[in-house]
C-alpha positions in Angstrom: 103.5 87.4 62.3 102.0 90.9 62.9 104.6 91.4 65.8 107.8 90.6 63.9 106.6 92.8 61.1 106.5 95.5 63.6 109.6 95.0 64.4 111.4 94.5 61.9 109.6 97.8 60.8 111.4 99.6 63.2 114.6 98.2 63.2 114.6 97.8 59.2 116.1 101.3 58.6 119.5 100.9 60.7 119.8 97.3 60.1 119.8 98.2 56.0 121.9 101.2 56.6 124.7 98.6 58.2 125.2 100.6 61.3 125.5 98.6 63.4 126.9 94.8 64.0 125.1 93.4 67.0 121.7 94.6 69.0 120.9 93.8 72.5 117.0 93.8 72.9 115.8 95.0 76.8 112.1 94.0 76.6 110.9 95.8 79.8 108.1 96.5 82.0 107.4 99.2 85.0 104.5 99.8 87.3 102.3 96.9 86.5 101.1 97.3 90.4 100.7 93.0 89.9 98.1 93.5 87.1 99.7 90.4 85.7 97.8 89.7 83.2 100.5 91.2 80.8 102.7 88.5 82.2 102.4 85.8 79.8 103.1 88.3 76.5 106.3 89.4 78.4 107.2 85.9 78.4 106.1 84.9 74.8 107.6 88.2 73.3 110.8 87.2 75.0 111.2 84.0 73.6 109.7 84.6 70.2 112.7 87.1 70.1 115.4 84.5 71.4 114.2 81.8 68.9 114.6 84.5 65.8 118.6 84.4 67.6 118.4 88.2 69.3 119.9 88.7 72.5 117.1 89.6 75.4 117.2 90.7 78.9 114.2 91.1 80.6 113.7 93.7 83.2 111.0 95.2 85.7 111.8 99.1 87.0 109.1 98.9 89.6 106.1 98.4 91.4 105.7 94.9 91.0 104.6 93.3 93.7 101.5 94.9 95.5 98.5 96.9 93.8 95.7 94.1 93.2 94.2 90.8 95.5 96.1 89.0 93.2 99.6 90.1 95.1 98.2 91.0 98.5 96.5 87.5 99.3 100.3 86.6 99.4 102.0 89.5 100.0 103.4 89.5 96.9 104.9 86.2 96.9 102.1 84.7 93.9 103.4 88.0 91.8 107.5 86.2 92.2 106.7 83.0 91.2 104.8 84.9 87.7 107.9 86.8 87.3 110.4 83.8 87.9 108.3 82.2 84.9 108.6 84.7 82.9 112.3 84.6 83.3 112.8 88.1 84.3 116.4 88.9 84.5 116.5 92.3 86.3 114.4 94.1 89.3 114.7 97.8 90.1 113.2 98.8 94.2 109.4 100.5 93.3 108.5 103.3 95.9 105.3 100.3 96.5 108.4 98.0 97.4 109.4 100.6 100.3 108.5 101.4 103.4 105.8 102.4 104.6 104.4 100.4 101.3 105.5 97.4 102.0 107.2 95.7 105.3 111.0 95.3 105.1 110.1 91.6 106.2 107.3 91.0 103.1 110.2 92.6 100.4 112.5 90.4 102.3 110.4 87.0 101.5 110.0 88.4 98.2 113.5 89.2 97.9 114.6 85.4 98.8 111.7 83.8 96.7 112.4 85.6 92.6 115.5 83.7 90.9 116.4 87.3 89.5 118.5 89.7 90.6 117.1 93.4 92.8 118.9 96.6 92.0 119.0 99.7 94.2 121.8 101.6 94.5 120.1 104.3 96.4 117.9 102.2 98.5 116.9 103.0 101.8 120.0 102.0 104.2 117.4 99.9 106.5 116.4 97.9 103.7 119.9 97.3 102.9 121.0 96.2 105.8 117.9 93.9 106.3 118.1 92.4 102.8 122.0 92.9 101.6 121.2 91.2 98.4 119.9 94.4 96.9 122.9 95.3 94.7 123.8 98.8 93.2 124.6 96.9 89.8 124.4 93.8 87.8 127.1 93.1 85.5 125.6 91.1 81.8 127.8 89.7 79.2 125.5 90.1 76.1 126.9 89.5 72.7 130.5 90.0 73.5 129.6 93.5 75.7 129.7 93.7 79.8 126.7 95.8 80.3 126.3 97.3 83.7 122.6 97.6 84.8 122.7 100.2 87.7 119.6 100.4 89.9 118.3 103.2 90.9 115.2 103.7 93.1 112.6 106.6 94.2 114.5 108.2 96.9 114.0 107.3 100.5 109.9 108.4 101.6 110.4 108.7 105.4 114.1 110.9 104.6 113.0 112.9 102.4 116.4 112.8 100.4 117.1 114.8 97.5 117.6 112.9 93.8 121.2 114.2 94.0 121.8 111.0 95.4 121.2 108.8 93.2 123.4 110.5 90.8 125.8 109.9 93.4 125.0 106.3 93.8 125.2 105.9 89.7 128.3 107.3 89.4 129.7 104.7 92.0 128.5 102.0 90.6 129.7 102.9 87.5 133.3 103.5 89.0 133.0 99.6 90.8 131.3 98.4 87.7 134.3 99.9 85.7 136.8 98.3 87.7 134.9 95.2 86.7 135.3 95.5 82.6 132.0 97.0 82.3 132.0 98.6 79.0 128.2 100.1 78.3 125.7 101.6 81.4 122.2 101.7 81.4 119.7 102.8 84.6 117.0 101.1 85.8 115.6 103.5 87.4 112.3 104.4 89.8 112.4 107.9 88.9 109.6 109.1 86.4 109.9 112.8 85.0 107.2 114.8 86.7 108.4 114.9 90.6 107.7 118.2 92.0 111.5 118.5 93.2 113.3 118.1 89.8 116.2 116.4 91.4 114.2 113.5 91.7 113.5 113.1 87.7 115.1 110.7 85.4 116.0 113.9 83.4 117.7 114.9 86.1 119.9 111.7 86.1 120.4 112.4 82.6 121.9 115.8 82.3 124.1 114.5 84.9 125.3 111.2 84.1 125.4 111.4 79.8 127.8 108.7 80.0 124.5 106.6 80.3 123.5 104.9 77.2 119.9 104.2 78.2 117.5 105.0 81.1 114.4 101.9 81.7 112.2 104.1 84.1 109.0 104.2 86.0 107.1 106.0 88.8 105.2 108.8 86.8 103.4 106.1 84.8 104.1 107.9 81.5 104.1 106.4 78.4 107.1 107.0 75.9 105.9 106.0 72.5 109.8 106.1 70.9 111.2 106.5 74.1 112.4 110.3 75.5 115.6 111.9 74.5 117.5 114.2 77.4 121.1 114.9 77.0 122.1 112.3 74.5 120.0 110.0 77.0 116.9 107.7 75.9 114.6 107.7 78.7 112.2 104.6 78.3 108.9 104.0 79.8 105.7 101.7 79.3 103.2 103.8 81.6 101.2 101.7 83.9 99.5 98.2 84.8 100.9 96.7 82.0 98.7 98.3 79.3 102.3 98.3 77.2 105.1 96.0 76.9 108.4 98.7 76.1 111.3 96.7 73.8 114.3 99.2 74.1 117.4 98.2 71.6 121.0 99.2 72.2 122.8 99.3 68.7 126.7 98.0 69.0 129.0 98.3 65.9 132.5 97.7 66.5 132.1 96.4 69.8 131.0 100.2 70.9 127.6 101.4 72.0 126.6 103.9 68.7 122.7 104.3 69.7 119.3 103.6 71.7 115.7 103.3 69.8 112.7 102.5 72.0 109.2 101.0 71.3 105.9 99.7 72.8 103.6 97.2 71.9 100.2 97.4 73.4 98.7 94.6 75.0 95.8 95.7 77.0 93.1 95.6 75.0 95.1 94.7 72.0 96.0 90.9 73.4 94.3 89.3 69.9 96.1 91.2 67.5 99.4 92.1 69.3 101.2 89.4 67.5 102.5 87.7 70.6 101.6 84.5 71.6 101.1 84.7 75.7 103.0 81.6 77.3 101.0 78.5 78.3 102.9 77.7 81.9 102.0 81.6 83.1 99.0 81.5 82.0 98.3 78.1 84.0 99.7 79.7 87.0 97.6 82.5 86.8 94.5 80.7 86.3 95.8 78.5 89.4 96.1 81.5 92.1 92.6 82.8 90.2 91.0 80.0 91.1 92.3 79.6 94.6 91.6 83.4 95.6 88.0 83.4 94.1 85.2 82.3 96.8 87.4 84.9 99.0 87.2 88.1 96.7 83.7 86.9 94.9 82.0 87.6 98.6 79.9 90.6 98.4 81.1 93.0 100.9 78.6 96.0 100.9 76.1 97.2 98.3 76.3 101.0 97.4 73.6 103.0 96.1 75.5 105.3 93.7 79.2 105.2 92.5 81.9 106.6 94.0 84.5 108.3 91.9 88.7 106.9 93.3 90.2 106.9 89.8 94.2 108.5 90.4 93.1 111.5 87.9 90.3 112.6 90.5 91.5 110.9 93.6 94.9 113.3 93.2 93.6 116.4 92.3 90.2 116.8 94.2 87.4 115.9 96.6 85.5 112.7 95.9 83.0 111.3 96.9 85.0 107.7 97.8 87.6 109.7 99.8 84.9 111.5 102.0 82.9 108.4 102.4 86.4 106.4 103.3 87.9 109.0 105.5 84.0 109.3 107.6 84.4 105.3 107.8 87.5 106.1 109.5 87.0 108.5 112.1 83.7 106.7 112.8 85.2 103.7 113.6 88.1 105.5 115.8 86.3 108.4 116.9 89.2 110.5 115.9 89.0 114.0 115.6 90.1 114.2 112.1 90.9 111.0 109.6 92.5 111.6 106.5 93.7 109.3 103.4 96.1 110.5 100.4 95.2 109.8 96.5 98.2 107.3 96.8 96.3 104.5 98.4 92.5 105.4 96.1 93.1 104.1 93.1 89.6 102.7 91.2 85.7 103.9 90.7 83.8 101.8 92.8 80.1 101.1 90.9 76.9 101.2 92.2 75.5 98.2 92.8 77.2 94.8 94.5 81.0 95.6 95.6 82.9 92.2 96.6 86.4 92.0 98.5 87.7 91.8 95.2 86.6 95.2 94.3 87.1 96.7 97.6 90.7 95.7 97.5 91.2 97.3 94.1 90.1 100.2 94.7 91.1 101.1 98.2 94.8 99.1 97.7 96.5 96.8 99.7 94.1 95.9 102.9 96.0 97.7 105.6 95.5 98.2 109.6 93.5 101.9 110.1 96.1 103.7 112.9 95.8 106.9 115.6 98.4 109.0 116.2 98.3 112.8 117.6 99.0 115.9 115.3 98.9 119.6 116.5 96.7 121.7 114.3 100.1 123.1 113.0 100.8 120.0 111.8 97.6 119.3 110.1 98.0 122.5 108.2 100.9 121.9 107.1 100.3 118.7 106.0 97.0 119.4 103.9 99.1 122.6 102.3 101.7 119.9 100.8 98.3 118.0 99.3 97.4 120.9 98.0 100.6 122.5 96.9 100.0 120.4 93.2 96.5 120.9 92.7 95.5 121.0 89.7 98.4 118.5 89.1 98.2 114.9 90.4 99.9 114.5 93.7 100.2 111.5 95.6 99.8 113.3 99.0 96.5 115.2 98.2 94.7 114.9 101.5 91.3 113.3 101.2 89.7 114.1 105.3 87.0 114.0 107.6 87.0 116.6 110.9 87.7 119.6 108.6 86.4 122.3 106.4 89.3 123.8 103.8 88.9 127.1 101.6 92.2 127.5 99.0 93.5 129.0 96.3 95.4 126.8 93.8 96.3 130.3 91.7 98.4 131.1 94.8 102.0 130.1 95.5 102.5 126.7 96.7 102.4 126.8 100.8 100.4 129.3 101.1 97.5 127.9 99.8 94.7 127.5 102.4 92.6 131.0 103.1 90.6 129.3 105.5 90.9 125.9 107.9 87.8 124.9 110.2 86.6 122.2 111.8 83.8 120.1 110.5 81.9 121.9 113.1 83.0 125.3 112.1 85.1 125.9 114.9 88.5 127.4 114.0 91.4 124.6 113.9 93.4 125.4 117.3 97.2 125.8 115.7 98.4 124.6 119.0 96.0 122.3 120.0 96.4 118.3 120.0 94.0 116.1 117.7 93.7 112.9 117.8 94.2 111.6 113.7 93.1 108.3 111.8 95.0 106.9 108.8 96.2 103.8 107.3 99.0 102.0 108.6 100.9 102.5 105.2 100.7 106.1 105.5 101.7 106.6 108.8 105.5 107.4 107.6 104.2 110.5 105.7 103.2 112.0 109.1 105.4 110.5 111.9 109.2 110.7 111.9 111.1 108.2 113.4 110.3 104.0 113.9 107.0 103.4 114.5 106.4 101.9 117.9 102.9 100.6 118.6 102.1 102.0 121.7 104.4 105.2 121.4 103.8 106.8 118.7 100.6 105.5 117.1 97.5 102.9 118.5 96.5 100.1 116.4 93.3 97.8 116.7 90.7 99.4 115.0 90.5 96.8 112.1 91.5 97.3 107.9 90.4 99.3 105.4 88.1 97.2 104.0 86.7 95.7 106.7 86.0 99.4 108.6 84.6 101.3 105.2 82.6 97.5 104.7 80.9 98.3 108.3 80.4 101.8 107.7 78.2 101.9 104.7 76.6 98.3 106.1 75.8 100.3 109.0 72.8 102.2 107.8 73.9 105.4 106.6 72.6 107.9 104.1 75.3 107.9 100.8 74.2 110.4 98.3 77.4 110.5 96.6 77.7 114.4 96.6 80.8 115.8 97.8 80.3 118.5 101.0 82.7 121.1 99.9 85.5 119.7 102.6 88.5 121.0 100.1 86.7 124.0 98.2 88.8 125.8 95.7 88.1 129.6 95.4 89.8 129.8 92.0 88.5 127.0 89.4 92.2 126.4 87.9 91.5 123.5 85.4 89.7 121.8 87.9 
């Protein structure tokens, strides 16, 4: 078989070197976002390995359970029972498994509903306290060795907190996990290595915590072809949507951790001559939930006349035309002054042509509630000078709006970007004026501090997503798919 060849391949070099005496196989995944059609392989690769007599764990780092209709119809809860079938034994809090992203109460369903175990460490103290089986570590006897899998997730959106943290939170666990015979560590961590504030890497967690034999990551959506050195460290990483399984080896001689090798096999794409024969219960399963979600996400929804660009590498970086058409659908439904939307929550090219629920739901993310809340044009400054403090990087709170006209500089030094800030009527925006604002629900932590309170802080009732950008183009108007100039770079900077 093509697939043991491969890895025998890789491992052939130590194992006829004799250096080591036992290896412990991770085979890991990380920001699938509930494309989970890589499901099945996970699960044949798993026990393909366990019938050749390796030892296996099988672990997600993230960002499981929300991304396509396939997890939102349940809210999540079709995406566990895949997982339990695989037999995944680890689960490491995504950023998509926080709030704002997700309820406390939907994790907490999804929480009581998977058979394996959720890490965080450095959760959010509200989820904690709402779901106290989130543990900072899980203790595996593999092969003779206590392994200590410490969670570690992105740090908390609403706070703000720095990725000091979760150093601190790894090196208690590791303390409690010591206490408890644990002999080799390795993070499963939410971290990725391109945050803007370094502290909040995975190499960050590495140059401070080198006792760590291995680090299964996620968040950046990076793919490590052998896996990422830092400090001694292997950093590990499949990259997105399950386009790669990762298999990540710890190599035990003498009863001692000696070293960490990392590979990935592609699957998207590649499922024919990947070697791996996909399991026959999960595909079932997923052909069961297909089936039962299809007349709903087959209905045509709206017909556009050209195609609107909402892939992450544009829908981060720049004005498109799907984040000006969205962000119009918005403020015309709520007749807010200004409506906004960050890259975060744009995330495919709609085609021209027929566009179904299915396709509206991809590309616009989970169907949310559109909310109005009250900024000062201070605010709204501020806030479009943080989306544009990456450009050209991606950033996942670049500011697509309606209501306003912005002139920047992406040569110039992060917050102080913007040279000019109108109104869509040209009008200069009033620093100390009060506008009334449209988002999503989901995004509504990014701008208010504190518990949302309906009624208090932000006014629902406007509809989704979907069903608002749905009525909008339905509704007769012109779509030429040009962009207006509404975030107009003076300086082309790799744009």
């Amino acid at each position: 078989m093509r697939l043991q060849k491969q890895l025998m391949n890789h491992n052939g070099t130590v194992l006829t070197n004799g250096n080591y005496d036992r290896l412990i196989t991770i085979i890991h995944t990380n920001d699938v976002h509930s494309n989970v059609e890589v499901e099945p392989y996970v699960k044949g690769l798993a026990d393909a390995l366990r019938n050749e007599g390796r030892n296996v764990v099988v672990i997600s780092a993230g960002d499981a359970f929300a991304g396509t209709p396939f997890a939102s119809l349940s809210k999540g809860l079709d995406t566990a029972k895949v997982m339990n079938l695989v037999g995944y034994d680890l689960f490491t809090l995504g950023n998509h498994e926080q709030p704002p992203l997700m309820e406390i109460s939907d994790f907490k369903a999804i929480s009581e509903a998977v058979d394996f175990r959720v890490l965080g460490a450095n959760a959010p103290k509200d989820m904690r306290k709402a779901i106290p089986d989130i543990a900072d570590y899980a203790i595996m006897e593999i092969a003779g060795n206590k392994i200590a899998f410490i969670g570690l997730t992105t740090p908390d959106m609403k706070s703000g907190t720095s990725g000091a943290e979760a150093v601190a939170a790894a090196e208690k666990a590791k303390k409690s996990a010591e206490s408890e015979g644990a002999e080799i560590f390795v993070a499963v961590a939410h971290l990725g290595i391109t945050a803007n504030d370094e502290t909040q890497r995975s190499t960050y967690l590495a140059d401070h915590c080198p006792w760590l034999s291995a680090i299964i990551d996620a968040h950046c959506h990076t793919a490590h072809q052998n896996g990422m050195l830092r400090n001694g460290v292997l950093i590990a990483e499949t990259g997105q949507y399950g386009i790669n399984i990762g298999v990540t080896e710890l190599i035990i001689k003498d009863g001692k951790f000696m070293k960490a090798t990392a590979s990935l096999i592609p699957i998207k794409g590649n499922e024919k001559d990947c070697g791996i024969t996909p399991d026959l219960k999960v595909l079932a399963y997923l052909n069961e939930v297909n089936e039962r979600n299809k007349p709903y996400l087959n209905e045509v929804a709206l017909t556009l006349p050209v195609s609107l660009h909402g892939d992450r590498a544009y829908s981060r970086t720049r004005e498109t035309n799907l984040g000006n058409l969205l962000t119009d659908a918005m403020r015309w439904k709520t007749k807010a002054d200004i409506a906004f939307v960050t890259g975060l929550f744009i995330r495919a090219d709609l085609a021209a042509g027929y566009i179904t629920r299915g396709h509206l739901e991809t590309a616009l993310y989970t169907d949310r509630p559109v909310c109005t809340f009250v900024y000062t044009g201070q605010q709204l400054y501020d806030m479009m000078e943080t989306g544009l403090s990456m450009v050209p990087e991606p950033n996942i709170v670049f500011c697509h709006v309606s209501g306003m006209l912005i002139e920047f500089d992406p040569i110039k030094e992060a917050g102080s970007r913007i040279t000019s800030i109108k109104l869509s009527d040209g009008s200069k925006l009033d620093f100390e004026a009060a506008y009334t604002c449209a988002t999503r629900y989901d995004g509504l932590a990014h701008c208010i501090e504190g518990n949302l309170i309906e009624g208090k802080n932000y006014t629902a009732g406007f509809g989704s997503v979907c069903e608002i950008f749905a009525a909008y183009v339905n509704s007769g108007i012109e779509i030429t798919g040009e962009i207006d100039g509404r975030l107009m770079p003076l300086t082309k900077k790799n744009l």
